[in-house]
Kinemage of the C-alpha trace (Angstrom):
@kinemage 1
@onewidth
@group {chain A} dominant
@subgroup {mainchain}
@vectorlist {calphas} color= white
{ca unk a 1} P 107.528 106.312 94.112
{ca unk a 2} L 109.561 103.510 92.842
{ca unk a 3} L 109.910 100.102 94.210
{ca unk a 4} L 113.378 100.638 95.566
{ca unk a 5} L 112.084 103.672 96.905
{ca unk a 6} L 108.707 102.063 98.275
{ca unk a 7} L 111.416 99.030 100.046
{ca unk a 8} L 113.845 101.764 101.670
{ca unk a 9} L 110.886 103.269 103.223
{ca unk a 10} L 109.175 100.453 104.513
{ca unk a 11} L 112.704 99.160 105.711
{ca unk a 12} L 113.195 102.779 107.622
{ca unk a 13} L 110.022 102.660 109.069
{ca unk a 14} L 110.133 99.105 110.704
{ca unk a 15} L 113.796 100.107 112.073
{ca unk a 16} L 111.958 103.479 113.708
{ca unk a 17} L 109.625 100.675 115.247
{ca unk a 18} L 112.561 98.750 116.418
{ca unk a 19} L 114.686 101.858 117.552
{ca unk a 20} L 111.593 103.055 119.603
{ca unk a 21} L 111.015 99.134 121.034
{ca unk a 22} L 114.537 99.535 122.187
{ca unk a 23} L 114.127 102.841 123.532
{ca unk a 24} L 111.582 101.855 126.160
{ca unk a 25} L 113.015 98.989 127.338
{ca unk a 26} L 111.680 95.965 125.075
{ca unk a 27} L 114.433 93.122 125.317
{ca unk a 28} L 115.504 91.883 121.930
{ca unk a 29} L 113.419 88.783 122.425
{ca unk a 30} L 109.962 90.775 123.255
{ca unk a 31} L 111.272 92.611 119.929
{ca unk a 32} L 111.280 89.581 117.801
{ca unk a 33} L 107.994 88.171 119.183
{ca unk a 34} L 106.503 91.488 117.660
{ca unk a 35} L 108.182 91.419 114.683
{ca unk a 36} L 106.429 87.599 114.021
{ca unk a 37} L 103.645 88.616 114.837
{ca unk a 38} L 103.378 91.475 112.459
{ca unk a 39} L 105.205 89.320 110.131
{ca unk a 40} L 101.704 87.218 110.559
{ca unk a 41} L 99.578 89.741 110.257
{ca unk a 42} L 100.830 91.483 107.247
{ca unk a 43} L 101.231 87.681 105.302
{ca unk a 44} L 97.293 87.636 106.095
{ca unk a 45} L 96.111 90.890 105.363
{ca unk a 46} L 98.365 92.934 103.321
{ca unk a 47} L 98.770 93.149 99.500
{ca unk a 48} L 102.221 93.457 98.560
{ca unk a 49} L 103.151 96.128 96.344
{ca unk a 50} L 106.806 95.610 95.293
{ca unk a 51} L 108.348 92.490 94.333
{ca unk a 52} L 111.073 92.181 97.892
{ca unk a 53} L 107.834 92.092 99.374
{ca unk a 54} L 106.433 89.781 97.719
{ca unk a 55} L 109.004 87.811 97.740
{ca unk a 56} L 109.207 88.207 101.757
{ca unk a 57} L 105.306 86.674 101.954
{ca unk a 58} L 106.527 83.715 99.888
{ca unk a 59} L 109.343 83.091 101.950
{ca unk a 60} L 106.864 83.951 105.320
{ca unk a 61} L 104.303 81.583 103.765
{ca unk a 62} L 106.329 78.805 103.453
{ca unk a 63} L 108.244 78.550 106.417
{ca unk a 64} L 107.194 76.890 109.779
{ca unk a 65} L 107.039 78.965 113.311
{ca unk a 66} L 111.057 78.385 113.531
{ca unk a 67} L 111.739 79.498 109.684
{ca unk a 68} L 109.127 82.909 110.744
{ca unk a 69} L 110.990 83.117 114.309
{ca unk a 70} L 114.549 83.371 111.865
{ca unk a 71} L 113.045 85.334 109.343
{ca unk a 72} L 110.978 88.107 111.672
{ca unk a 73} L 114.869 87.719 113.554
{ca unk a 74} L 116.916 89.080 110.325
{ca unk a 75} L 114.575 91.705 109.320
{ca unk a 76} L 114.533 93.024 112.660
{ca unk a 77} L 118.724 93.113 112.449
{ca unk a 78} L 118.336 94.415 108.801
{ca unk a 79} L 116.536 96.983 110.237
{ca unk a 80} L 118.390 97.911 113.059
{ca unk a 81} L 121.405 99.845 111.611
């Protein structure tokens, strides 16, 4: 799988997340909250494996809680089209 490929996925599958967050009544705040938090998690523990995200780890890692709060924001809206 290429890395365009591997990014397309990974976008498709965090806007099934959101679509199903919406679905059962999550308000667009609980949403983002989530989103961070994953965000968090996947800076800490995950490996990336294509250069968008790798670059989205660099831009995770240096921002403060309101740069994450934006950021975990727009990729939920990237996602959620």
């Amino acid at each position: 799988m290429d890395t365009m490929e591997n990014w397309h996925k990974w976008k498709e599958t965090l806007g099934k997340a959101v679509d199903l967050g919406q679905t059962v009544g999550m308000s667009d705040h609980t949403i983002n909250d989530i989103a961070e938090r994953v965000g968090t998690f996947l800076s800490n523990n995950v490996d990336p494996r294509n250069d968008e995200e790798r670059l989205l780890k660099e831009l995770w890692d240096a921002a403060d809680q309101k740069d994450r709060e934006v950021l975990a924001k727009l990729m939920v809206k990237l996602t959620d089209k």
